[in-house]
Backbone bond lengths (Angstrom), bond angles and torsions (degrees), N, CA, C in turn:
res aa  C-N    CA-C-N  psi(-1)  N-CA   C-N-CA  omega(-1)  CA-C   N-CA-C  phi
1 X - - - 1.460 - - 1.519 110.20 -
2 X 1.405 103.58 137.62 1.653 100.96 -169.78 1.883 98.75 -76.79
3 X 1.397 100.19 171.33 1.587 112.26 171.66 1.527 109.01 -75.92
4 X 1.432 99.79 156.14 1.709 98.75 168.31 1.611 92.53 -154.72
5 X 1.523 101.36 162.08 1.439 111.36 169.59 1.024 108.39 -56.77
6 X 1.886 112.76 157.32 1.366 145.73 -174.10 1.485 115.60 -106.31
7 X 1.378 101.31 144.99 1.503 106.74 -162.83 1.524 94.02 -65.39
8 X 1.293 126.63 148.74 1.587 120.95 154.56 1.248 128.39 -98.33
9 X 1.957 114.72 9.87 1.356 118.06 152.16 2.015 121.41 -78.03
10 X 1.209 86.71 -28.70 1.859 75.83 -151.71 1.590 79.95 -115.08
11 X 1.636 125.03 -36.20 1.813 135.19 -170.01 1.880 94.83 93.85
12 X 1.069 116.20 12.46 2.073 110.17 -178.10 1.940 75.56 -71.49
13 X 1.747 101.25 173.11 1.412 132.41 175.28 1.688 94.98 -73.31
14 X 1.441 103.87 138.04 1.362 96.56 163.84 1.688 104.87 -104.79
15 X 1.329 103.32 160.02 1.552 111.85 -163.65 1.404 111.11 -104.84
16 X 1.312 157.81 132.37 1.326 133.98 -142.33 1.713 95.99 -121.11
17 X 1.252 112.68 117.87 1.265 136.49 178.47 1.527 136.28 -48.32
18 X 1.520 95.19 -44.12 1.620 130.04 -155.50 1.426 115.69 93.74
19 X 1.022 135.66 -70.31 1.648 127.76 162.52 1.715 117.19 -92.19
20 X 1.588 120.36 9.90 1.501 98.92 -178.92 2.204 85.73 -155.52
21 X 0.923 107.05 165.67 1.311 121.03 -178.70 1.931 100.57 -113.98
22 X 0.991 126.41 123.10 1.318 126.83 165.50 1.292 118.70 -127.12
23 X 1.586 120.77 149.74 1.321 133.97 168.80 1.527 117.52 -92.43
24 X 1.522 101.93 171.38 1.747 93.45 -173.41 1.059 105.68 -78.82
25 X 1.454 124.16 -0.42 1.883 116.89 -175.42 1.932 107.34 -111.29
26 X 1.553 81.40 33.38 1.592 103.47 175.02 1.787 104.49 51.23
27 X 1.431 129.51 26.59 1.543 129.67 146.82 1.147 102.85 -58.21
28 X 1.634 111.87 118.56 1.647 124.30 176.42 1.591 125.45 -130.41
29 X 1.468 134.44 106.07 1.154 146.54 -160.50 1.413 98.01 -106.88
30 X 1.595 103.58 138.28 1.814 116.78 -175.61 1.440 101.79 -106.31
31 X 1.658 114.38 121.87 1.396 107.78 163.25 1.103 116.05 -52.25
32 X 1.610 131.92 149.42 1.225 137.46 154.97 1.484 107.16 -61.05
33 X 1.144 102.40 172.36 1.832 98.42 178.71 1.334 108.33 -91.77
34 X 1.212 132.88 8.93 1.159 116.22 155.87 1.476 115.65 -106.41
35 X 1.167 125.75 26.45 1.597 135.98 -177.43 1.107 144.95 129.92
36 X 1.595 92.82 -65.76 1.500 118.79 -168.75 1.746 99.97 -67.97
37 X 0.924 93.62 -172.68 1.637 122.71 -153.93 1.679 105.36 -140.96
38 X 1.324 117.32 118.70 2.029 106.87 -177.55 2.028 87.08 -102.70
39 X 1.165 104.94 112.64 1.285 120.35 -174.77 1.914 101.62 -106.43
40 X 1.125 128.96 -1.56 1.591 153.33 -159.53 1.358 95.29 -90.21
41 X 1.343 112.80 128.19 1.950 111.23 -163.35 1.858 77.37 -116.70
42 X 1.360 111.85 105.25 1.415 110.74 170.54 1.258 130.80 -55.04
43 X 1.540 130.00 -20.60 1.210 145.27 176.30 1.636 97.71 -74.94
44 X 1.096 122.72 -27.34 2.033 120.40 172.87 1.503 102.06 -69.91
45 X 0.968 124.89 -12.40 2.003 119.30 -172.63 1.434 91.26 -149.07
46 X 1.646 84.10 134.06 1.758 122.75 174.36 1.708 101.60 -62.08
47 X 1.415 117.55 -37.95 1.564 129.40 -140.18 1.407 88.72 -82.18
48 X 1.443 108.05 148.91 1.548 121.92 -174.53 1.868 96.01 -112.02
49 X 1.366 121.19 -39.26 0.978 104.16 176.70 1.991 110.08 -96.72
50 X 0.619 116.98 135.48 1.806 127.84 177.01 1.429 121.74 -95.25
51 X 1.284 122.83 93.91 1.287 103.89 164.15 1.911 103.25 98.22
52 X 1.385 103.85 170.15 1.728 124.16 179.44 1.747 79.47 -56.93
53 X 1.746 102.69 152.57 1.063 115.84 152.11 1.809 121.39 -115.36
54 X 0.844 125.50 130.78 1.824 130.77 175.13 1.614 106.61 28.89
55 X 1.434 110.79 -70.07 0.981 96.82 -159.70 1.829 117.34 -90.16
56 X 1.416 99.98 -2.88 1.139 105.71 160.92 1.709 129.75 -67.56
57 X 0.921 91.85 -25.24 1.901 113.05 -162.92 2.036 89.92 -94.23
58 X 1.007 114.78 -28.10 1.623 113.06 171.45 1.474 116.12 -85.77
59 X 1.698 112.52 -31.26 1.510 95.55 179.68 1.660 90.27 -72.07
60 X 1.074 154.03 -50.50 1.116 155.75 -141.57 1.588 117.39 -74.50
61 X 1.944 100.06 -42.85 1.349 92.54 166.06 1.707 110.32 -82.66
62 X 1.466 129.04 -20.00 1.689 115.70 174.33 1.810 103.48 -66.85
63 X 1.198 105.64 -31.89 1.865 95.39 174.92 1.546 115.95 -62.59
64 X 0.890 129.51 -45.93 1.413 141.78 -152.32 1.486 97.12 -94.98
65 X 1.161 140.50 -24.90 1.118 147.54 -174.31 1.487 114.33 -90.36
66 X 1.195 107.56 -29.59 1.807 113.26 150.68 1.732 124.30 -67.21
67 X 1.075 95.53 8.95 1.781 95.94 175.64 1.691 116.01 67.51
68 X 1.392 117.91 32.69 1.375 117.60 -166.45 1.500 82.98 -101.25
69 X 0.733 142.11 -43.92 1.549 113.46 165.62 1.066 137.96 -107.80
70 X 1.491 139.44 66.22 0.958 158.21 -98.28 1.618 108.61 -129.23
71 X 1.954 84.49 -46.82 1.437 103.32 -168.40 1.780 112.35 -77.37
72 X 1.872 94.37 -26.97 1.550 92.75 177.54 1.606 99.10 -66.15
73 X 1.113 125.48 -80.03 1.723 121.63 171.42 1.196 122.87 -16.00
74 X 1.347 123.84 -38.36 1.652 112.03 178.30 1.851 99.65 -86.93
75 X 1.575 126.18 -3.46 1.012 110.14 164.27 1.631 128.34 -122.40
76 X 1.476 100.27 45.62 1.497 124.37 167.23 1.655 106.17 -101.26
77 X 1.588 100.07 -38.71 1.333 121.11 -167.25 1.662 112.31 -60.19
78 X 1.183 92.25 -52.55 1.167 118.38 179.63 2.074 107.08 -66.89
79 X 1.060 96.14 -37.09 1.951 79.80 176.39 1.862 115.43 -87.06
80 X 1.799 94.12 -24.94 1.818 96.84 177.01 1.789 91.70 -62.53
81 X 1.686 107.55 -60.22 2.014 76.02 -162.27 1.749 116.05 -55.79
82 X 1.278 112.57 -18.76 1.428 112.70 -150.82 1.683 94.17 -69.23
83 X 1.623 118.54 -30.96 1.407 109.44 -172.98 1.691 103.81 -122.60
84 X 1.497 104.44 20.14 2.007 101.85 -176.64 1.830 90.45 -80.14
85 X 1.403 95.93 164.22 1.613 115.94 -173.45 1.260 90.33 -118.49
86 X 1.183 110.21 173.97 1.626 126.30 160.89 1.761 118.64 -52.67
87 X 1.383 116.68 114.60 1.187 92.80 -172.76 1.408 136.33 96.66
88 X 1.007 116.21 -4.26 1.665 145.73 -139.91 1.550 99.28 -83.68
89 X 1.804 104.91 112.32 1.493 112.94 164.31 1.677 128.08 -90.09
90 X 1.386 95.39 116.67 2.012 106.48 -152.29 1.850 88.21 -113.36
91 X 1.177 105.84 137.81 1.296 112.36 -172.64 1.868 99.59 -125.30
92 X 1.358 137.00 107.75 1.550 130.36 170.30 1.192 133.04 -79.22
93 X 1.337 138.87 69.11 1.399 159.38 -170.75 1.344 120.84 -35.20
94 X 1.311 105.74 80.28 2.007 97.88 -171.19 1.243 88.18 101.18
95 X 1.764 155.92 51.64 1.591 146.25 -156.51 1.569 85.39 -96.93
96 X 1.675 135.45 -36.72 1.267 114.37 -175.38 1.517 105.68 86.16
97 X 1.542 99.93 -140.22 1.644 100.18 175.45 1.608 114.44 -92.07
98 X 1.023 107.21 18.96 1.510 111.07 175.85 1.733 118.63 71.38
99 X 1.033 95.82 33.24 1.897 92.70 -163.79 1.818 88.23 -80.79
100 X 1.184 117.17 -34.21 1.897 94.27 -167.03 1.803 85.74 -105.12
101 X 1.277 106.77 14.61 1.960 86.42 178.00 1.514 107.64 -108.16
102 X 1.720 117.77 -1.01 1.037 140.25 -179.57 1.609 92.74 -82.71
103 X 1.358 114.02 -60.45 1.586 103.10 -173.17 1.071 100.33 -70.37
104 X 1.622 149.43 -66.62 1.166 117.40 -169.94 1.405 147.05 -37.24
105 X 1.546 91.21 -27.13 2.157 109.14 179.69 2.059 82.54 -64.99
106 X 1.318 90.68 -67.70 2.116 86.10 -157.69 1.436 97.81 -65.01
107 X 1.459 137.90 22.58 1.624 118.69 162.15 1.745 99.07 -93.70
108 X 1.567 85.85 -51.48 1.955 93.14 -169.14 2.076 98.08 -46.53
109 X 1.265 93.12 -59.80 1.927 89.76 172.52 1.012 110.31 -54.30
110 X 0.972 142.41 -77.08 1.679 124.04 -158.00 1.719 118.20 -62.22
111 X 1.682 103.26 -1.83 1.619 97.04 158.61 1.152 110.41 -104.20
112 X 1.573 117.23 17.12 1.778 107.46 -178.24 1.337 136.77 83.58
113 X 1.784 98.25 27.28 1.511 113.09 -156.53 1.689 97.70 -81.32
114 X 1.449 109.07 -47.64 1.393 113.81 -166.44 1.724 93.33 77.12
115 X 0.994 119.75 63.34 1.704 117.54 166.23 1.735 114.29 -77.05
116 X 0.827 106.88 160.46 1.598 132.47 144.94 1.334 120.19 -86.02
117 X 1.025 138.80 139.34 1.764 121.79 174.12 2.171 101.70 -156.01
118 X 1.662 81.41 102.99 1.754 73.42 -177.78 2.114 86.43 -105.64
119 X 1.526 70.75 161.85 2.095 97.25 169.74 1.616 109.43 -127.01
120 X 1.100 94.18 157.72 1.601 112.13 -173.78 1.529 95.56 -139.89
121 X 1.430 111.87 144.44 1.538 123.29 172.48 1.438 105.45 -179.88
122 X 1.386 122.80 107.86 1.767 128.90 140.77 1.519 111.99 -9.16
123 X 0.946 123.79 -4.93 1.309 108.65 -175.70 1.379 101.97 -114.00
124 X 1.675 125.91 137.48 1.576 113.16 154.66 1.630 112.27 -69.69
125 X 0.985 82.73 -53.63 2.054 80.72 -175.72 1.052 148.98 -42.91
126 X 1.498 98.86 -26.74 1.384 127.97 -172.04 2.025 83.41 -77.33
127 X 1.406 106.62 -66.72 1.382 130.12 -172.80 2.202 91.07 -21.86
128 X 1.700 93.14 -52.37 1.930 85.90 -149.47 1.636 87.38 -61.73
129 X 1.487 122.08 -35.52 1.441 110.66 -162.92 1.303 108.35 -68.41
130 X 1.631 125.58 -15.82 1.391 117.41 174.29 1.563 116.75 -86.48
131 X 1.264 94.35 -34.61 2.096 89.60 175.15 1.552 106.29 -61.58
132 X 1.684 131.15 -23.70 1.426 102.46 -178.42 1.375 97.32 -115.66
133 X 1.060 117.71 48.10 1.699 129.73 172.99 1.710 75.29 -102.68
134 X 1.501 119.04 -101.65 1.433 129.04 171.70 1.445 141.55 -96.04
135 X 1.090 119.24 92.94 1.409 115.25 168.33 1.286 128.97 -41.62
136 X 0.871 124.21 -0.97 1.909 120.69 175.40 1.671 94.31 -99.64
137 X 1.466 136.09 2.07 1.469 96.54 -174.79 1.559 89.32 -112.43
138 X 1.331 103.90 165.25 1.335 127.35 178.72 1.565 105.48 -84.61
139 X 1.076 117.47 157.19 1.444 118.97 -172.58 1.465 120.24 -169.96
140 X 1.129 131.23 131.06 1.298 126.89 -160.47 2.030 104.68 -151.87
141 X 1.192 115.75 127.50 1.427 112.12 175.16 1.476 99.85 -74.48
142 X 1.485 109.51 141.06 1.339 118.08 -175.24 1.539 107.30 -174.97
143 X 1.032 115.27 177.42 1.441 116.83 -174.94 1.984 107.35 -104.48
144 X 1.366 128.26 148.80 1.507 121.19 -177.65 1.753 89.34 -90.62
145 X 1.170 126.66 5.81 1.717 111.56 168.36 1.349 115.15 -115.03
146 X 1.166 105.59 21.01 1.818 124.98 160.62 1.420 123.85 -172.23
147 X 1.330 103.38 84.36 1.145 139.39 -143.38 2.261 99.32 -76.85
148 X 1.135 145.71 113.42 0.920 145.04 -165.43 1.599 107.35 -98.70
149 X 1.667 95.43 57.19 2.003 94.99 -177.35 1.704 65.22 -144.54
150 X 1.466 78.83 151.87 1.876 110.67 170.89 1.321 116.15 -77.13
151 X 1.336 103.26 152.95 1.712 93.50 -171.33 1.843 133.61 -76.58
152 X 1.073 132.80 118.97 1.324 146.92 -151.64 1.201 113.68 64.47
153 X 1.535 107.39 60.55 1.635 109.43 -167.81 2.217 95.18 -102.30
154 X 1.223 95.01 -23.16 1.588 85.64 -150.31 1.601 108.45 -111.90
155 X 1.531 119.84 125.03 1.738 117.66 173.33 1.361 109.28 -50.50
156 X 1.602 132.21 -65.28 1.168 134.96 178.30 1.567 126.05 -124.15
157 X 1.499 111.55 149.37 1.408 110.08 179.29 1.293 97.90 -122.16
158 X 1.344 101.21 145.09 1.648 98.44 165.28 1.565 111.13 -139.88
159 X 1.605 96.20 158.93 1.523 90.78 -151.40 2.013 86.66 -132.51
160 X 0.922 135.26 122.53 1.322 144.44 159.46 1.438 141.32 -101.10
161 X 1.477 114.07 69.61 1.451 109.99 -164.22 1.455 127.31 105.47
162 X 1.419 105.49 -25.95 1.482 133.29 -166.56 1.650 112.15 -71.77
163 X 1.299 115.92 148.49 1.178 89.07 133.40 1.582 150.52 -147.90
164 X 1.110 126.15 -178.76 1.401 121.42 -163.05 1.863 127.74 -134.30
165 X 1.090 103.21 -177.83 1.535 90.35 -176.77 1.672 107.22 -121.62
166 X 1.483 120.04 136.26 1.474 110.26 -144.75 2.081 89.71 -92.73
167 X 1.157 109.04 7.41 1.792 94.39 176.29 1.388 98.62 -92.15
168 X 1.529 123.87 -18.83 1.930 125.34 -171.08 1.888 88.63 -74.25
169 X 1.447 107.66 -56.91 1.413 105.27 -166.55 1.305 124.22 -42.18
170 X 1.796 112.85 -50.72 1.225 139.47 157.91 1.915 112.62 -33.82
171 X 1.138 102.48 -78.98 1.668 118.01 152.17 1.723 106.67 13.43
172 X 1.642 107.32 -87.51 1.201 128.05 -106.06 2.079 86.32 -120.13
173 X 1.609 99.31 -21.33 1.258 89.83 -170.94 1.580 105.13 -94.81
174 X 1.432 115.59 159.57 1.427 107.97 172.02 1.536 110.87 -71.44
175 X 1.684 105.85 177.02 1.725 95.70 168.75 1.294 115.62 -108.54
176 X 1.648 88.42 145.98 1.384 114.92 -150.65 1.267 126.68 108.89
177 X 1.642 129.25 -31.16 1.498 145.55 163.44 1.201 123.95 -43.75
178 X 1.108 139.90 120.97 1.344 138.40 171.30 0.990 137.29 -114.23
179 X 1.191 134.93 140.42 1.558 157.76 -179.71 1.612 106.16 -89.12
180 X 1.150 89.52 122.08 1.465 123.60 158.84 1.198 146.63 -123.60
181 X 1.307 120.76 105.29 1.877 149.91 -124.51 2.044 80.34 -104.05
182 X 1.281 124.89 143.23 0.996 147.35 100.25 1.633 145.19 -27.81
183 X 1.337 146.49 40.36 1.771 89.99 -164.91 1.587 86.30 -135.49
184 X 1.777 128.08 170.65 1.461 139.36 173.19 1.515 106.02 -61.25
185 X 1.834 87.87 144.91 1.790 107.44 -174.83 1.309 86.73 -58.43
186 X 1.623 91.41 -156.64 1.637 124.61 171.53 2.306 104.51 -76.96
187 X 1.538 90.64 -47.78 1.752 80.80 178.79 1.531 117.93 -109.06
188 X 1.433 103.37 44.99 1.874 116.45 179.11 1.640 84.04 -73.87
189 X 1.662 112.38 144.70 1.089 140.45 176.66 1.697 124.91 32.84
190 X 1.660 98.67 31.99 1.685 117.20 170.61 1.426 125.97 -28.29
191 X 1.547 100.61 -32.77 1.337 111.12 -169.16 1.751 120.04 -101.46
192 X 1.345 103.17 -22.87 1.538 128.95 -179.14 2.005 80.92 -66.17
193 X 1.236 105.37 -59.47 1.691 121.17 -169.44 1.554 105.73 -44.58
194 X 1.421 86.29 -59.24 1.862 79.48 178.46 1.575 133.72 -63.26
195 X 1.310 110.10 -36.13 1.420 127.72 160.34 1.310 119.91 -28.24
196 X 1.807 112.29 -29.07 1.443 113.73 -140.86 1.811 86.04 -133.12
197 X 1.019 127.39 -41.66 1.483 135.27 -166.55 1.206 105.39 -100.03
198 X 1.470 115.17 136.44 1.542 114.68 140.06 2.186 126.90 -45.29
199 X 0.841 82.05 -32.84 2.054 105.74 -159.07 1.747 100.52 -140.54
200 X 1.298 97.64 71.23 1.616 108.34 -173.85 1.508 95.41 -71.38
201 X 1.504 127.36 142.55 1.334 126.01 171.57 1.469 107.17 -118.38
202 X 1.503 99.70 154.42 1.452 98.59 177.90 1.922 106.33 -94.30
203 X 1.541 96.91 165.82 1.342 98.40 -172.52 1.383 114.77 -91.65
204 X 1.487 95.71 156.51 1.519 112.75 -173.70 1.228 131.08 -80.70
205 X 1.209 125.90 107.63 1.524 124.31 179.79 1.516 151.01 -83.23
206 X 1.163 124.59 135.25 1.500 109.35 -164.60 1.608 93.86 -132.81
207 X 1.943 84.27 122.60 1.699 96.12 -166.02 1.646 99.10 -111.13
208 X 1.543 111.08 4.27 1.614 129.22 -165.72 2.226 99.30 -50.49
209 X 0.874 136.79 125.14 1.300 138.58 175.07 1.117 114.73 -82.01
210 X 1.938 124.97 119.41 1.229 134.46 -156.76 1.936 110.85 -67.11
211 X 1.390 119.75 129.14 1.408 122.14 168.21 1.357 102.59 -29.04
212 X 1.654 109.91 135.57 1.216 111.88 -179.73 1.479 143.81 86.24
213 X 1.923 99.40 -10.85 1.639 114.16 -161.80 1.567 81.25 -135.89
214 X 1.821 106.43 158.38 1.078 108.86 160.78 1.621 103.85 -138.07
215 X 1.531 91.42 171.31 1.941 75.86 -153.34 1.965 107.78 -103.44
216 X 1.349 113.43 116.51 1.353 97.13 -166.67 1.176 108.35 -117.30
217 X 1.716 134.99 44.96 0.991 132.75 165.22 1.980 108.57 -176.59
218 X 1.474 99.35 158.56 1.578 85.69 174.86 1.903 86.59 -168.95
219 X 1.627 85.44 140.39 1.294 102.78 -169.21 1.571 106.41 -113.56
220 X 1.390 145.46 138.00 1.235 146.81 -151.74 2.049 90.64 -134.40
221 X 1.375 119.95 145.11 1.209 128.74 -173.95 2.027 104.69 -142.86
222 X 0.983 116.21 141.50 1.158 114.64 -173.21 1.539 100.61 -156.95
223 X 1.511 109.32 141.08 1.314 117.44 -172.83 1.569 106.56 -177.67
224 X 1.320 112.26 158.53 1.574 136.93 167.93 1.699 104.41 -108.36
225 X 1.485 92.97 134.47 1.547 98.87 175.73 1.432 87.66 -135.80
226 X 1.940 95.63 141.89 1.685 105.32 163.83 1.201 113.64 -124.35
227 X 1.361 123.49 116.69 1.068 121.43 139.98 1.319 158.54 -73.42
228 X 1.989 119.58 128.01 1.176 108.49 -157.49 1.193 111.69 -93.00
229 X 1.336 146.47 -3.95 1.107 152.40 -103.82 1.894 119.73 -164.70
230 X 0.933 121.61 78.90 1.635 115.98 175.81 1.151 109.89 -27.88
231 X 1.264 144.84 -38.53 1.711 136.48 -173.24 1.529 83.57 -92.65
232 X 1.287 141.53 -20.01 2.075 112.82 177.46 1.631 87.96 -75.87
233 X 1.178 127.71 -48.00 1.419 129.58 -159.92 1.811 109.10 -41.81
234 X 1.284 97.25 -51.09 1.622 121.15 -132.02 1.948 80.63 -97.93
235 X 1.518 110.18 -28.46 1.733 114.89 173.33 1.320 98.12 -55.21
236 X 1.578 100.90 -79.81 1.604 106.13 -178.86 1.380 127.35 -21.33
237 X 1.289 117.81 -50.76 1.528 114.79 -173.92 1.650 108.41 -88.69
238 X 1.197 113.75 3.27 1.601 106.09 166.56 1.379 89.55 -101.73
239 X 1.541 167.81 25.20 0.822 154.40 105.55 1.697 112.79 -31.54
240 X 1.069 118.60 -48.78 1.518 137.00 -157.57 1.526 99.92 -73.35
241 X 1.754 104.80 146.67 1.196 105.83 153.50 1.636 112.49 -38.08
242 X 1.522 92.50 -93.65 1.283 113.32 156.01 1.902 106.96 27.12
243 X 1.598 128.05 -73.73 0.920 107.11 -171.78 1.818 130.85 -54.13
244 X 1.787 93.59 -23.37 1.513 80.81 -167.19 1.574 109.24 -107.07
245 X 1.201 121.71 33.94 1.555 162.32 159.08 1.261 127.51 -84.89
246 X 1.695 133.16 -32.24 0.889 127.07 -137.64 1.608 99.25 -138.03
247 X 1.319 117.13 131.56 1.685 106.49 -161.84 1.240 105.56 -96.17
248 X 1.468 98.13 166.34 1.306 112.61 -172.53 1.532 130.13 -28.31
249 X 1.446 104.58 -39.51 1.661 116.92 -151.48 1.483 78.59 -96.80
250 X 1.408 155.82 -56.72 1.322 136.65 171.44 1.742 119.92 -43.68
251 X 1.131 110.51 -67.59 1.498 106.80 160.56 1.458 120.71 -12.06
252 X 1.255 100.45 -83.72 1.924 91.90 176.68 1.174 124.95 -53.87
253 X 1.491 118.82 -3.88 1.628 110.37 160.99 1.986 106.85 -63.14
254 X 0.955 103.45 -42.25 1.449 100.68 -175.33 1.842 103.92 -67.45
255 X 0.742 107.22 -25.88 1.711 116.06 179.96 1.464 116.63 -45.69
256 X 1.912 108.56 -44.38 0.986 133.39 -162.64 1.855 103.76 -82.40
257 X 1.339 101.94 -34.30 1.788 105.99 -176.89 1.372 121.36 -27.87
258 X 1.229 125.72 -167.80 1.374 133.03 148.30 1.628 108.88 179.36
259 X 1.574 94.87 2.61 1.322 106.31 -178.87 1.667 126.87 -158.77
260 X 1.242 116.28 103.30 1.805 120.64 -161.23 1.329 109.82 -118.63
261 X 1.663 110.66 116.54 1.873 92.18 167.03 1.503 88.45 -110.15
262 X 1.494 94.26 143.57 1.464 110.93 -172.01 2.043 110.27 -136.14
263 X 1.353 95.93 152.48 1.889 96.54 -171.52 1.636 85.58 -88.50
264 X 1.485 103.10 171.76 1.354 122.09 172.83 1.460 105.42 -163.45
265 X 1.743 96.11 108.42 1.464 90.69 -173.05 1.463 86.07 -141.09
266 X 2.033 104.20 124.03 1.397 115.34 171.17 1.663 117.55 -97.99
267 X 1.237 105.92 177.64 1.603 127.54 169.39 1.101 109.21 -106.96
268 X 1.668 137.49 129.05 1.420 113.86 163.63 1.563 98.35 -130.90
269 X 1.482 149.23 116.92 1.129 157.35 -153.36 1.231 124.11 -142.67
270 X 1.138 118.73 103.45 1.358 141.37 -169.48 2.057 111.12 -93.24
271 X 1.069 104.34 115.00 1.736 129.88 -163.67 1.548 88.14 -117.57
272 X 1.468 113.62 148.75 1.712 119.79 174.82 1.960 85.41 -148.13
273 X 1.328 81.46 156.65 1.639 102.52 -172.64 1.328 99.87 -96.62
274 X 1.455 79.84 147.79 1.522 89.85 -172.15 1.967 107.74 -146.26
């Protein structure tokens, strides 16, 4: 029997309906019509707003959709087949609009995996742009620090940028399953930095190995991206911390662009349970 999300009243399996997900203690969630599932118990978060809003979730899918990161995606791809099983239940932590959880579902298929592939993201919006990105993945708004999968339900998690809490990860994966973290080197987007700072700093890294995981692989990505375009520029940095950090009177330096060469250097790190 395949996996499915977990109730986040009682934690029983929810059973998938066609338009509603139910538990055996009759807890019942209505797909939206575009898929997803709001699995997010609002009384757990203070926050009134959740997640990217619209226009955040569009600069992000027009960035990403130009192939500027291409190379991080072809090297996610590359660690799900290297450790997917037959069959393989992959869960994307923070997936957003699904742009690299979309390729992972059609890599694991087109080698014949027969996957499962659920996403989780605080955001609804992000959620609608990923259900009509792909219809085969499962998707549910939820939080990555209470994770709505049963425990030792999942082969791989992957986590990109996101973040999460390393006892849910532990949780949720079977043993032996592994998680694989995403996040920017020390000189990811050096040049976006300088544009914007007097005293651009590079970013800080945490190579510390999660309780419970040990780390048996790590993938390094390096690249130049140019942008031609004031709206790729001005996308990019609403991707970024950075945007909601950075005051006004710096901001409009980027306003002024029309032209950025920028570094792009990822982490990709593969942890197995143990």
């Amino acid at each position: 029997m395949k996996i499915n999300f977990s109730c986040p009243v009682c934690g029983g399996v929810l059973a998938d309906e066609g338009r509603t997900y139910r538990c055996e203690k009759n807890h019942c969630f209505d797909k939206a019509k575009q898929g997803y599932v709001n699995l997010l118990q609002s009384q757990k978060s203070s926050k009134k707003r959740h997640g990217d809003d619209t226009l955040m979730v569009k600069a992000r899918q027009d960035f990403l959709e130009k192939g500027f990161y291409n190379d991080l995606c072809k090297g996610l791809i590359n660690a799900v087949l290297k450790t997917a099983k037959e069959e393989t239940t992959l869960i994307d932590l923070g997936c957003g609009e699904c742009w690299y959880t979309s390729q992972l579902f059609e890599s694991l298929s087109e080698n014949g995996n027969n996957p499962s592939v659920f996403g989780i993201d605080i955001s609804k919006q992000a959620l609608i742009a990923g259900s009509k990105r792909c219809k085969d993945l499962k998707l549910a708004v939820a939080s990555t620090s209470d994770i709505p999968m049963p425990d030792e339900s999942c082969d791989i998690a992957v986590c990109v940028f996101a973040p999460y809490a390393e006892k849910e990860v532990h949780r949720i994966l079977k043993r032996g399953g592994v998680f694989i973290k995403a996040f920017p080197l020390e000189n990811h987007l050096m040049g976006l930095k300088s544009a914007i700072y007097e005293k651009p700093y590079k970013n800080e890294v945490n190579e510390e190995t999660p309780a419970g995981f040990e780390r048996i692989d790590f993938i390094k990505t390096n690249n130049s991206i140019t942008l031609e375009t004031n709206e790729d520029i001005i996308n990019l940095f609403k991707m970024t911390p950075y945007y909601y950090k950075t005051g006004r009177a710096d901001q409009m330096k980027l306003e002024k662009l029309s032209f950025l060469e920028t570094e792009t250097e990822f982490g990709i790190v593969i942890y197995k349970k143990v």
